[in-house]
Residue frames as a rotation matrix with the C-alpha (Angstrom) as fourth column:
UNK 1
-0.574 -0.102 0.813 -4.01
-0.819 0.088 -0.567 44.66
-0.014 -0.991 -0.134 -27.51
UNK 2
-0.668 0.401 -0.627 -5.39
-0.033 0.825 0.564 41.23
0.743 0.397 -0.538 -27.01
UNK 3
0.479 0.855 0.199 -8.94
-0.271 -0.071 0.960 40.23
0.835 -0.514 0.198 -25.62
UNK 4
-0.508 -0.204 0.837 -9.05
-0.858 0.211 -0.469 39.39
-0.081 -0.956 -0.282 -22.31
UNK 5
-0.895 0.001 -0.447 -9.97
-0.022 0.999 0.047 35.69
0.446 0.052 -0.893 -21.68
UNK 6
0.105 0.961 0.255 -13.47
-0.634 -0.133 0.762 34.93
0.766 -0.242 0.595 -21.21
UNK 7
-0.059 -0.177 0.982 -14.30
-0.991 0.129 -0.036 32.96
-0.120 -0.976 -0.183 -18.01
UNK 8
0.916 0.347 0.203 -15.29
-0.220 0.855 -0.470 29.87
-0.336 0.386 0.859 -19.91
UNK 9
0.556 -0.831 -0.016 -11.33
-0.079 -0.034 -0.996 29.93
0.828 0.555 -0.085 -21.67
UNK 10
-0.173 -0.765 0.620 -9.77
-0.934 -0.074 -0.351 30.50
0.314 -0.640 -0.702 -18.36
UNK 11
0.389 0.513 0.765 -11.78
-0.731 0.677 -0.083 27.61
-0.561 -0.527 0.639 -16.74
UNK 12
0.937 0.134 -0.323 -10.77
-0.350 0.397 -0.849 25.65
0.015 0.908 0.419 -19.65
UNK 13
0.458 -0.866 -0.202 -7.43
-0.232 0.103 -0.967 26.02
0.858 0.490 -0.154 -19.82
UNK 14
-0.323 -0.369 0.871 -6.61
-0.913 -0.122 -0.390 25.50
0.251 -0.921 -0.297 -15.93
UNK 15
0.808 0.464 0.363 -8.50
-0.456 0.883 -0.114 21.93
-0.374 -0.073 0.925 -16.70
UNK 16
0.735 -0.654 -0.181 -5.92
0.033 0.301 -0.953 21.17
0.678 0.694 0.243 -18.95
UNK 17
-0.108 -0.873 0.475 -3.31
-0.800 -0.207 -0.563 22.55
0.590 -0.441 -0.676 -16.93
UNK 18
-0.113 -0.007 0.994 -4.20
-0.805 0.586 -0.088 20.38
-0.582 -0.810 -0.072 -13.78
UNK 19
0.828 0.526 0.194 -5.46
-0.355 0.760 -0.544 17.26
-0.434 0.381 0.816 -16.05
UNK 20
0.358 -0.907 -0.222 -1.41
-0.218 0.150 -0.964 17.35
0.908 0.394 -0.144 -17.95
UNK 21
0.064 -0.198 0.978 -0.13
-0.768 -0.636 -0.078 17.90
0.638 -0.746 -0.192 -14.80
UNK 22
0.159 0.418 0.894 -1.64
-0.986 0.111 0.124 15.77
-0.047 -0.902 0.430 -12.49
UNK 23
0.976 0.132 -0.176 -1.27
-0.213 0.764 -0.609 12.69
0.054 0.631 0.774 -15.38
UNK 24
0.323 -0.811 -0.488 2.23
-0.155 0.464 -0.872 12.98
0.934 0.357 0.024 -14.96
UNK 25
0.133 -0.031 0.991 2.87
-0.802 -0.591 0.089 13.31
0.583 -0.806 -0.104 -11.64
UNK 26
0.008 0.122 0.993 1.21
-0.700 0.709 -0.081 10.10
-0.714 -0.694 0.091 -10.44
UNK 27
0.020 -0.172 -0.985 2.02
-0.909 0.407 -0.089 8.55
0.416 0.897 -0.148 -14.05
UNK 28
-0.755 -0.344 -0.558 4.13
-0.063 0.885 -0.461 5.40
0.652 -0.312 -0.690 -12.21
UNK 29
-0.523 0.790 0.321 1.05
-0.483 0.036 -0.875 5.63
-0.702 -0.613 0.363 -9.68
UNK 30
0.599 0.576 -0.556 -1.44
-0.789 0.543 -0.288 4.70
0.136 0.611 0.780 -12.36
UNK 31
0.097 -0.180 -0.979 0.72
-0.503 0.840 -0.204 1.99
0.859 0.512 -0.009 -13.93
UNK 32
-0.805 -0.570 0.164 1.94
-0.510 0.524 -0.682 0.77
0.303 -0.633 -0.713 -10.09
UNK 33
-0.526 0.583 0.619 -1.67
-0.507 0.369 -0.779 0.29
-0.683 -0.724 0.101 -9.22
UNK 34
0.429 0.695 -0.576 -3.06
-0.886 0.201 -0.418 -0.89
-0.175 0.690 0.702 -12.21
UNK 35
0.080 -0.560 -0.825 -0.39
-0.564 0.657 -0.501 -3.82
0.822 0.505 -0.263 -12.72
UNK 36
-0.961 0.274 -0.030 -0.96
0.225 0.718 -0.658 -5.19
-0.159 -0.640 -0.752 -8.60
UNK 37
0.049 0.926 -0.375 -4.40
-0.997 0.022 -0.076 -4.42
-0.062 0.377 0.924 -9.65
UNK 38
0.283 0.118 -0.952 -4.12
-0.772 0.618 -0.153 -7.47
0.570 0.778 0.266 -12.01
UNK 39
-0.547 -0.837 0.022 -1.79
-0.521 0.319 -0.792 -9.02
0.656 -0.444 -0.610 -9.62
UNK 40
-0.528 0.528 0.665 -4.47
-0.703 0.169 -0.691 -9.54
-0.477 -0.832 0.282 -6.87
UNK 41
0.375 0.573 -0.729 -6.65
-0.919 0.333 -0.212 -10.82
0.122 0.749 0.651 -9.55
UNK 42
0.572 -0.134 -0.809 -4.70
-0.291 0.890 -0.352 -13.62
0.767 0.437 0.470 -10.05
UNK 43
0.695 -0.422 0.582 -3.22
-0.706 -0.248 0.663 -14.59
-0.135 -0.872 -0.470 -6.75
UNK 44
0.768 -0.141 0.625 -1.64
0.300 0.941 -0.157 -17.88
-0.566 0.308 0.764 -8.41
UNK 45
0.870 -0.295 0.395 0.70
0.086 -0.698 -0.711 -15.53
0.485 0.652 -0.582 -10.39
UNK 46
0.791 -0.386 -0.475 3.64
0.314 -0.410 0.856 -15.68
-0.525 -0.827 -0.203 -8.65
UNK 47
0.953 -0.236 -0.192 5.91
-0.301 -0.639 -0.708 -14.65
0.044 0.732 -0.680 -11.58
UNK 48
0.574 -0.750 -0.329 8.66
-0.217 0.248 -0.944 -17.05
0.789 0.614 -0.020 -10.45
UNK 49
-0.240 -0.331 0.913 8.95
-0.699 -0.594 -0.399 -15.80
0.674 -0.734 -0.088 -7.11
UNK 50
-0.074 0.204 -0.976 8.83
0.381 0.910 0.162 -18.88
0.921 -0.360 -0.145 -4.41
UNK 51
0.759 0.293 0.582 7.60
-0.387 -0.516 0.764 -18.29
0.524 -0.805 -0.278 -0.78
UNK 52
-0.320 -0.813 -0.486 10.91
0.033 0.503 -0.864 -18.89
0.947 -0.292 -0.134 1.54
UNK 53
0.896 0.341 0.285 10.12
-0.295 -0.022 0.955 -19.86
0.332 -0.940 0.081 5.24
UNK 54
0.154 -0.683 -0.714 12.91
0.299 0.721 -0.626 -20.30
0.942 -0.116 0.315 7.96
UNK 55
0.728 0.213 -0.651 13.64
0.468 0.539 0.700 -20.74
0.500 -0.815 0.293 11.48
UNK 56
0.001 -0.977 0.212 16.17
0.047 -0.212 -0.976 -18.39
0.999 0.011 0.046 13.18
UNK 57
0.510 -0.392 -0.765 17.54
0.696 0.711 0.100 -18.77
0.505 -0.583 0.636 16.59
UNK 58
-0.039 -0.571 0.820 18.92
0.192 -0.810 -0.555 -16.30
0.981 0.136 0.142 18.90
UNK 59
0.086 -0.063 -0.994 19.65
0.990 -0.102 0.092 -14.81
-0.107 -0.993 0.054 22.57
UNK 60
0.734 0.427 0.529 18.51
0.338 -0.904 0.261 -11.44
0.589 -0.013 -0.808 23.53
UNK 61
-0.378 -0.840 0.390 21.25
-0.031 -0.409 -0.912 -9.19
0.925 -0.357 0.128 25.15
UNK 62
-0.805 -0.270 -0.528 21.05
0.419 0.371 -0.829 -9.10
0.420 -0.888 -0.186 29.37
UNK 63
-0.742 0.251 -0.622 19.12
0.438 -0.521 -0.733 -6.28
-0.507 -0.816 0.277 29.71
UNK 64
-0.579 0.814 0.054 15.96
0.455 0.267 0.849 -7.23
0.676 0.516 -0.525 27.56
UNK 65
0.510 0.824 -0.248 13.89
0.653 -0.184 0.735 -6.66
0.560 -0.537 -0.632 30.75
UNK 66
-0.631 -0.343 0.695 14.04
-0.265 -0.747 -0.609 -3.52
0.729 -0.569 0.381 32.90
UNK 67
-0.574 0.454 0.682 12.60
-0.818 -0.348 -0.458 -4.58
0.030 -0.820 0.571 36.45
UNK 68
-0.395 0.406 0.824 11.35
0.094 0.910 -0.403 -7.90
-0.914 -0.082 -0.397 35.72
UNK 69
0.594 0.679 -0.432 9.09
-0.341 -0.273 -0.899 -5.70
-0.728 0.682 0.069 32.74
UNK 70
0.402 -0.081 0.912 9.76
0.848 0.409 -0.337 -6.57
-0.346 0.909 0.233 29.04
UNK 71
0.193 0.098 -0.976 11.25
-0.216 -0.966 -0.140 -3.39
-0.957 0.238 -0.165 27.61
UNK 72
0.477 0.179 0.861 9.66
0.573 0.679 -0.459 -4.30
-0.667 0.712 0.221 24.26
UNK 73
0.954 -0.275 -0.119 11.65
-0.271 -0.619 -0.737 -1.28
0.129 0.735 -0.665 22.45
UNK 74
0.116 -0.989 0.090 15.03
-0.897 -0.065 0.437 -2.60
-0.426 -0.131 -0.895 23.22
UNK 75
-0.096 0.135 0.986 13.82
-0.210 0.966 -0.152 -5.60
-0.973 -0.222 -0.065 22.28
UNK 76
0.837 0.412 0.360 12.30
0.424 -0.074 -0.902 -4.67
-0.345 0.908 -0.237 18.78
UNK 77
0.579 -0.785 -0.220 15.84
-0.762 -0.617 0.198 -2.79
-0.292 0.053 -0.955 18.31
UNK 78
-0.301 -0.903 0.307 17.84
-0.744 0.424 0.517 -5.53
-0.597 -0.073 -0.799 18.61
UNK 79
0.109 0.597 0.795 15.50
0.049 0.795 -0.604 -7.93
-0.993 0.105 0.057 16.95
UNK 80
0.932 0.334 -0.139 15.60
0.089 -0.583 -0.808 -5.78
-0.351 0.741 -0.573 13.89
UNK 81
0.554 -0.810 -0.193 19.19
-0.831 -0.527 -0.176 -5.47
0.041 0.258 -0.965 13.94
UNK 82
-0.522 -0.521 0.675 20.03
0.002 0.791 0.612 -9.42
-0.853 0.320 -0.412 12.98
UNK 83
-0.887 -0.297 -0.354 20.01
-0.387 0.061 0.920 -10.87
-0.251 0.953 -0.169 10.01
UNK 84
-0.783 0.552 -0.287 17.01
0.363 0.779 0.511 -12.08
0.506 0.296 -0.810 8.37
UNK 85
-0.093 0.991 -0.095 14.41
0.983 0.106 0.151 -9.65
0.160 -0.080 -0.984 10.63
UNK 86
-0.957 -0.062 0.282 13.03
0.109 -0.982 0.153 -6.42
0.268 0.177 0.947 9.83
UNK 87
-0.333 0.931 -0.149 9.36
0.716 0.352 0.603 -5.35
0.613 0.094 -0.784 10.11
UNK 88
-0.348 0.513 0.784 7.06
-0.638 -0.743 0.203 -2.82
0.687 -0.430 0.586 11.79
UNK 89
-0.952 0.067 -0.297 6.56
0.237 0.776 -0.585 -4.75
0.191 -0.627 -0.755 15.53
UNK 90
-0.326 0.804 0.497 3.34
-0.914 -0.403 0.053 -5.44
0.243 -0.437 0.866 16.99
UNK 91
0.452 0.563 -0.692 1.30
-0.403 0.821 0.404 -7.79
0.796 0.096 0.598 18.98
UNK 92
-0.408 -0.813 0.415 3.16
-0.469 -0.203 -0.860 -7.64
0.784 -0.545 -0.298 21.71
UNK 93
0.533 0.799 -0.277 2.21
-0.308 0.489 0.816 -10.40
0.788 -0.350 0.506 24.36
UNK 94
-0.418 -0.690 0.591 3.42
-0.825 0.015 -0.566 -11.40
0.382 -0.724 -0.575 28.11
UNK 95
0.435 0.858 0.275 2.88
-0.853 0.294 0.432 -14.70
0.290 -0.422 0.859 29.45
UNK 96
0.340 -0.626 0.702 4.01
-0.776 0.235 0.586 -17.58
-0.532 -0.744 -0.405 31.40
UNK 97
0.474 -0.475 0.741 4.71
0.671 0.740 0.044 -19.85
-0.569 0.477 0.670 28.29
UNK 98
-0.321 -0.680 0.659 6.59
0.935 -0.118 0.334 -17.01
-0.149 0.723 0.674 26.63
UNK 99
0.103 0.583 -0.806 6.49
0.095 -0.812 -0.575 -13.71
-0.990 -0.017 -0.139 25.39
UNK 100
-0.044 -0.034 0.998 5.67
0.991 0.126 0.048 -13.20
-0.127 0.991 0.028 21.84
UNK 101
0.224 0.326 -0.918 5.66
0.094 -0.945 -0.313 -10.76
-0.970 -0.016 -0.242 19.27
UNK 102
0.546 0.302 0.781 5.38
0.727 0.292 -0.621 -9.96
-0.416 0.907 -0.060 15.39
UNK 103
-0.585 -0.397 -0.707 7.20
-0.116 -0.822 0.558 -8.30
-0.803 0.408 0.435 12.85
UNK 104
0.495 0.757 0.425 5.49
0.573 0.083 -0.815 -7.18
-0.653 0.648 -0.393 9.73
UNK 105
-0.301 -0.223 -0.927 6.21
-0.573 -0.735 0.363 -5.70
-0.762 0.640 0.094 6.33
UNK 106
0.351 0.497 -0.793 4.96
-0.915 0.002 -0.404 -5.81
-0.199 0.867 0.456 2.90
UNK 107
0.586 -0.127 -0.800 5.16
-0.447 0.773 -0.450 -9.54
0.676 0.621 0.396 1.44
UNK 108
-0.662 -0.621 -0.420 7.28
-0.078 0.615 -0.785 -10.51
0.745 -0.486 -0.456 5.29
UNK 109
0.648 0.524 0.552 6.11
-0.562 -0.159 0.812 -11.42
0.514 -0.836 0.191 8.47
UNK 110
-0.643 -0.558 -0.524 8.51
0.146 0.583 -0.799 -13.37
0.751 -0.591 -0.294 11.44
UNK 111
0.775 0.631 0.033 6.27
-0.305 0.329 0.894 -14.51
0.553 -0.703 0.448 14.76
UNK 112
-0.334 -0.922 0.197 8.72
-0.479 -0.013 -0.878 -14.27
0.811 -0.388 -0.437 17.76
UNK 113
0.690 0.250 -0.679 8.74
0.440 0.600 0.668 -16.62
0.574 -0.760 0.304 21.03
UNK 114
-0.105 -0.942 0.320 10.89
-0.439 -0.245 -0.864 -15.47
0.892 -0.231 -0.388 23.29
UNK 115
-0.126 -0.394 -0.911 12.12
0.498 0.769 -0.401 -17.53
0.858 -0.504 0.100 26.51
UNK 116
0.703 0.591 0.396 10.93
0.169 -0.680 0.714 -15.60
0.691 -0.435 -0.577 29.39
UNK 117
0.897 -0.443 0.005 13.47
-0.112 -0.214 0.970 -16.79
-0.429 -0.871 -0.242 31.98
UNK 118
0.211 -0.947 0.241 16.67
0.718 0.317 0.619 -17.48
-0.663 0.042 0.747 29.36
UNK 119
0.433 0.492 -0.755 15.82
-0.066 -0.818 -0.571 -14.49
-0.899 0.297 -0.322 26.63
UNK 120
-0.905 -0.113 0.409 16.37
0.274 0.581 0.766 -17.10
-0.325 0.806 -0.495 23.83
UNK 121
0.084 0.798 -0.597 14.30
-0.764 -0.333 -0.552 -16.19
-0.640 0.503 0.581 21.17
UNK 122
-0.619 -0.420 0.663 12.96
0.298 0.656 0.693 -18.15
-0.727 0.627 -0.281 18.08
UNK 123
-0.095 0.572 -0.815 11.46
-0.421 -0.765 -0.488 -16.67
-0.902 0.297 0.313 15.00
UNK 124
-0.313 -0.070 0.947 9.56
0.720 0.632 0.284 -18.06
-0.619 0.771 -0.147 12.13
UNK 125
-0.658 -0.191 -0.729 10.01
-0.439 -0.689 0.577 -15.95
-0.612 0.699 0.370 9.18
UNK 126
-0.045 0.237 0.971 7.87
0.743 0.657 -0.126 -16.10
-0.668 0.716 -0.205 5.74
UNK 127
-0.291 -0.184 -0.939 9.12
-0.449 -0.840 0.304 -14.09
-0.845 0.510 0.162 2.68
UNK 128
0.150 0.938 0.312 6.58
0.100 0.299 -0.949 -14.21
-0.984 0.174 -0.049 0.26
UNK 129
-0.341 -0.760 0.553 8.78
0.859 -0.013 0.512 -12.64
-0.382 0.650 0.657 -2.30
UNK 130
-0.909 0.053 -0.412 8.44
-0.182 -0.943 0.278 -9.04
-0.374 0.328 0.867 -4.41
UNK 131
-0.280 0.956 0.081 4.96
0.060 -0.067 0.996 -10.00
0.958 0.284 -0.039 -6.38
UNK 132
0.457 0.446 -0.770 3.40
0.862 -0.006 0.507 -10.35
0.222 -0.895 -0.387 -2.53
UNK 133
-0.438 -0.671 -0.599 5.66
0.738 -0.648 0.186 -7.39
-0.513 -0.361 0.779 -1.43
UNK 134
-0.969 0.073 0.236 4.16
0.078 -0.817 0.572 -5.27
0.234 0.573 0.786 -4.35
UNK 135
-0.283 0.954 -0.103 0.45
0.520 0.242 0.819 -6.84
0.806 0.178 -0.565 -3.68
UNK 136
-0.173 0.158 -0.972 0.88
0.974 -0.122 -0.193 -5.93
-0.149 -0.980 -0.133 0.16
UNK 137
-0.680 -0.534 -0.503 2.15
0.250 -0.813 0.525 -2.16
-0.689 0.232 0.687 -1.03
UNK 138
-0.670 0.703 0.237 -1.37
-0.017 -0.334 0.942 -1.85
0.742 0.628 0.235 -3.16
UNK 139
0.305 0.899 -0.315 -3.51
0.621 0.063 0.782 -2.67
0.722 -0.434 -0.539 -0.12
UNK 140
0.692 0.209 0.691 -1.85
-0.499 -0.554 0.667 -0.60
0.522 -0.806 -0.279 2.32
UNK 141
0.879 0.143 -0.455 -0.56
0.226 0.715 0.662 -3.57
0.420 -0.684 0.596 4.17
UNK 142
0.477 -0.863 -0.167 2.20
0.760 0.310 0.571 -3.47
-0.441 -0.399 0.804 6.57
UNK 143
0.650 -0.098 0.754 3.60
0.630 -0.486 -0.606 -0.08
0.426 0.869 -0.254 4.84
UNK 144
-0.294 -0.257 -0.920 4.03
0.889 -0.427 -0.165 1.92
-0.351 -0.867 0.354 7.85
UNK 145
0.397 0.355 -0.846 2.63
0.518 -0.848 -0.112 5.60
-0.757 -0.394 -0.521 8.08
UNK 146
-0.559 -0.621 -0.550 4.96
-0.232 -0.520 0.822 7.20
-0.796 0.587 0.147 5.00
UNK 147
-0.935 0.346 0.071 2.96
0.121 0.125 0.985 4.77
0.332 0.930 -0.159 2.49
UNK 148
-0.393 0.912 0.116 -0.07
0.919 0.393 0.026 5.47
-0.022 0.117 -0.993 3.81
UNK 149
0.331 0.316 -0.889 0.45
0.017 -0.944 -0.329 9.37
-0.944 0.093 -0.318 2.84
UNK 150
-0.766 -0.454 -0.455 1.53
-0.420 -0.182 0.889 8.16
-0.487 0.872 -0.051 -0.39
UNK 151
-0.550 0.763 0.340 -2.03
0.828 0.552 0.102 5.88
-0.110 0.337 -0.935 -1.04
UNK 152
0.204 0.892 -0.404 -3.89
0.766 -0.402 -0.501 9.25
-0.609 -0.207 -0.765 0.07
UNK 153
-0.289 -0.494 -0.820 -1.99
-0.473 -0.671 0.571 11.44
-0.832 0.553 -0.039 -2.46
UNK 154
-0.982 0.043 0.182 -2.56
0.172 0.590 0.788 8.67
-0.074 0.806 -0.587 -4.99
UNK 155
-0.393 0.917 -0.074 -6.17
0.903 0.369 -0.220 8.82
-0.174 -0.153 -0.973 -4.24
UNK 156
0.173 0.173 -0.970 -6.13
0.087 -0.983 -0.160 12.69
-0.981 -0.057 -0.185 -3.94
UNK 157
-0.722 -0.456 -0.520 -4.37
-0.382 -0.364 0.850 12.77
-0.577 0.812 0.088 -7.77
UNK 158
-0.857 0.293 0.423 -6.52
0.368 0.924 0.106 10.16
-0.360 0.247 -0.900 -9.10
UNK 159
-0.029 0.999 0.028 -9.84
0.910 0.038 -0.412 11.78
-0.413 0.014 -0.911 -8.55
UNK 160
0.124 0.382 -0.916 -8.65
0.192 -0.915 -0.356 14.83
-0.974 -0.132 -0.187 -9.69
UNK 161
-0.809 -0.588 0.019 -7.52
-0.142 0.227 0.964 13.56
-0.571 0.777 -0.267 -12.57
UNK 162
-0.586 0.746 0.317 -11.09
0.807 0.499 0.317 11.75
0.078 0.441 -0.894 -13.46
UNK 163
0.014 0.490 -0.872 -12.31
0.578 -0.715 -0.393 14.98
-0.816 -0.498 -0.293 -12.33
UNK 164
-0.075 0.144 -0.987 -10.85
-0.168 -0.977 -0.130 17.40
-0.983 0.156 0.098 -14.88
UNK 165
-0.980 -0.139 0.145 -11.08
0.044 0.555 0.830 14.99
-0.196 0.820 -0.538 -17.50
UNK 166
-0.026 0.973 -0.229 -15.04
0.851 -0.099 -0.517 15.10
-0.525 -0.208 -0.825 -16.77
UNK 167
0.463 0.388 -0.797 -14.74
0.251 -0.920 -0.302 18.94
-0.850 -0.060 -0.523 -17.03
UNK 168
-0.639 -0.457 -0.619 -11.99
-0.574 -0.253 0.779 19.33
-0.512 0.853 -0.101 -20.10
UNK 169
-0.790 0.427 0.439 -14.93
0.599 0.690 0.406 16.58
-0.130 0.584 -0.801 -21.85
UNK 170
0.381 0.821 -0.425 -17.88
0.674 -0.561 -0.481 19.20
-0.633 -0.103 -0.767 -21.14
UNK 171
-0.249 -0.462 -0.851 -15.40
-0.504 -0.688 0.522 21.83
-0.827 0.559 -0.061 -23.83
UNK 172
-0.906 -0.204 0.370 -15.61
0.175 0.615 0.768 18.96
-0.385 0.761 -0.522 -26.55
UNK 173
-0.056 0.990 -0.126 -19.00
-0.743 -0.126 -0.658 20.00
-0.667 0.057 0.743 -28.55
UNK 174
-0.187 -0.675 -0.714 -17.93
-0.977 0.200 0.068 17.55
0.097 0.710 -0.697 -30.80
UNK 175
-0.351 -0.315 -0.882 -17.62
0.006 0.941 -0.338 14.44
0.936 -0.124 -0.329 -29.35
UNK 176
-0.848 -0.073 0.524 -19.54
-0.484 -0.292 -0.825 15.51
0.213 -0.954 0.213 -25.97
UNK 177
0.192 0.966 0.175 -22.91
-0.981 0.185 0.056 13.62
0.022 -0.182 0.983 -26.43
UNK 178
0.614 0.183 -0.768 -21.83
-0.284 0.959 0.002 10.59
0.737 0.216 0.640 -27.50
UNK 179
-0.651 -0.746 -0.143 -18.82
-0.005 0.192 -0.981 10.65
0.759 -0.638 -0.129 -24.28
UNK 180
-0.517 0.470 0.715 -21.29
-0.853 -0.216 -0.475 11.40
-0.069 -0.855 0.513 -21.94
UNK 181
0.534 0.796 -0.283 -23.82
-0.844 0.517 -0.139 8.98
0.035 0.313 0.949 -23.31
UNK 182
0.575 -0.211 -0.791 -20.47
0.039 0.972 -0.231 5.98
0.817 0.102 0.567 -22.83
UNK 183
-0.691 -0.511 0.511 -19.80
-0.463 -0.230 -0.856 7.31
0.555 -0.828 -0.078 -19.54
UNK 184
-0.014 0.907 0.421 -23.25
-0.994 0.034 -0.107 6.66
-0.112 -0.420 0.901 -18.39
UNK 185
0.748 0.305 -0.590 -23.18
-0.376 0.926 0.001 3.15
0.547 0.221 0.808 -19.89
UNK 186
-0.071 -0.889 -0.452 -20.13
-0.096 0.457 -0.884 2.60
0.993 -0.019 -0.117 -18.30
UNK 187
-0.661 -0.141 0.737 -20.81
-0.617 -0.457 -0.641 3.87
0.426 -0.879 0.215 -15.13
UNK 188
0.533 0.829 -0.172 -24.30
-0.769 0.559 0.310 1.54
0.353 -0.033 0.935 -15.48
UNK 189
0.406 -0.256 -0.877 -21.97
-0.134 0.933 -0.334 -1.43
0.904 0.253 0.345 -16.43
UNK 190
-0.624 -0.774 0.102 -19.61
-0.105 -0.046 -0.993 -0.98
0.774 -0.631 -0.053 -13.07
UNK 191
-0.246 0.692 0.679 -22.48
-0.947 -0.320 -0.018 -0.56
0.205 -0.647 0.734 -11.18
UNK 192
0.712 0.678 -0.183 -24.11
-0.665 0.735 0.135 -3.50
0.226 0.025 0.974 -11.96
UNK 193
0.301 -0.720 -0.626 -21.00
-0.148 0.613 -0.776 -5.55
0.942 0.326 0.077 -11.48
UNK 194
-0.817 -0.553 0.164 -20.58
-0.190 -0.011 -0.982 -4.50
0.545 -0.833 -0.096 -8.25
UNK 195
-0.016 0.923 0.384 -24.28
-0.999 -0.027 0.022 -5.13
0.030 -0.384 0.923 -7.65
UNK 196
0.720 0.295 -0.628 -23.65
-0.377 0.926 0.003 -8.96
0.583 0.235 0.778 -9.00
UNK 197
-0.267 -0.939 -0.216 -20.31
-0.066 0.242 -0.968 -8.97
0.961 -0.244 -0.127 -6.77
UNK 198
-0.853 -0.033 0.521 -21.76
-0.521 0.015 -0.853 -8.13
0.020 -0.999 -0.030 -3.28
């Protein structure tokens, strides 16, 4: 009959488990953030990719306005459904030179005018291309509510990763002073970097 596992072995091995685990999981996580990491770094990078700006042109269907009001969700509907604009709206503005309003998304943006009394619109677009698209999509930017439960998962895997890596190092008797002892320096070195940064 084999021993039963001491509590130190079980503990152990459930580090591992979660520490394999978790490493694959958010694998393409690591490498996605670690490569617009770099990306930001170097904003001059553009890997080929050219920024395209352009001017489109358009008339809103009759019944843009309910009651005199803007009904900015029919509006964003149809806006969204021509060629050339897409985006999470916002900014939504009423006034007597026009009524405006933004689309957004990762690496796009378009700034609408819209004619108040003819419901000609004009939108300037700027697509920044996929390296800006990926750069936005590391900060968060413009994502919309899906990626920003996929950053907090990333963030959730991440730490637990550095976590059980911490704790599966504390098993190593081996190789445990001298890891601890270039964590600490590391941890010093980061510090201080960010001390010379802010």
């Amino acid at each position: 009959m084999p021993r039963p596992r001491t509590l130190k072995t079980r503990t152990y091995l459930v580090l591992r488990w979660l520490h394999i685990y978790t490493s694959m999981i958010s694998l393409l996580i690591v490498l996605f953030f670690s490569v617009t990491g770099v990306l930001l770094n170097h904003p001059t990078w553009t890997l080929g990719v050219s920024e395209a700006r352009h001017t489109l042109k358009g008339t809103l269907p009759q019944d843009w306005k309910a009651g005199g009001a803007v009904d900015w969700l029919k509006v964003t509907a149809y806006l969204k459904s021509q060629p050339g604009l897409h985006g999470t709206a916002g900014d939504f503005r009423t006034d007597a030179l026009g009524d405006t309003l933004s689309l957004r998304a990762p690496g796009y943006s378009a700034d609408l005018t819209i004619d108040p009394k003819t419901g000609t619109y004009t939108a300037n677009t700027d697509a920044q291309g996929w390296v800006a698209g990926l750069n936005d999509l590391h900060r968060g930017r413009d994502a919309g509510p899906a990626w920003s439960v996929a950053l907090n998962l990333a963030g959730y895997f991440l730490t637990l990763i550095a976590l059980t890596g911490l704790g599966l190092l504390l098993y190593l008797k081996k190789i445990r002073v001298a890891a601890l002892i270039t964590l600490l320096a590391g941890s010093l070195a980061v510090l201080a970097l960010m001390r010379f940064a802010l």
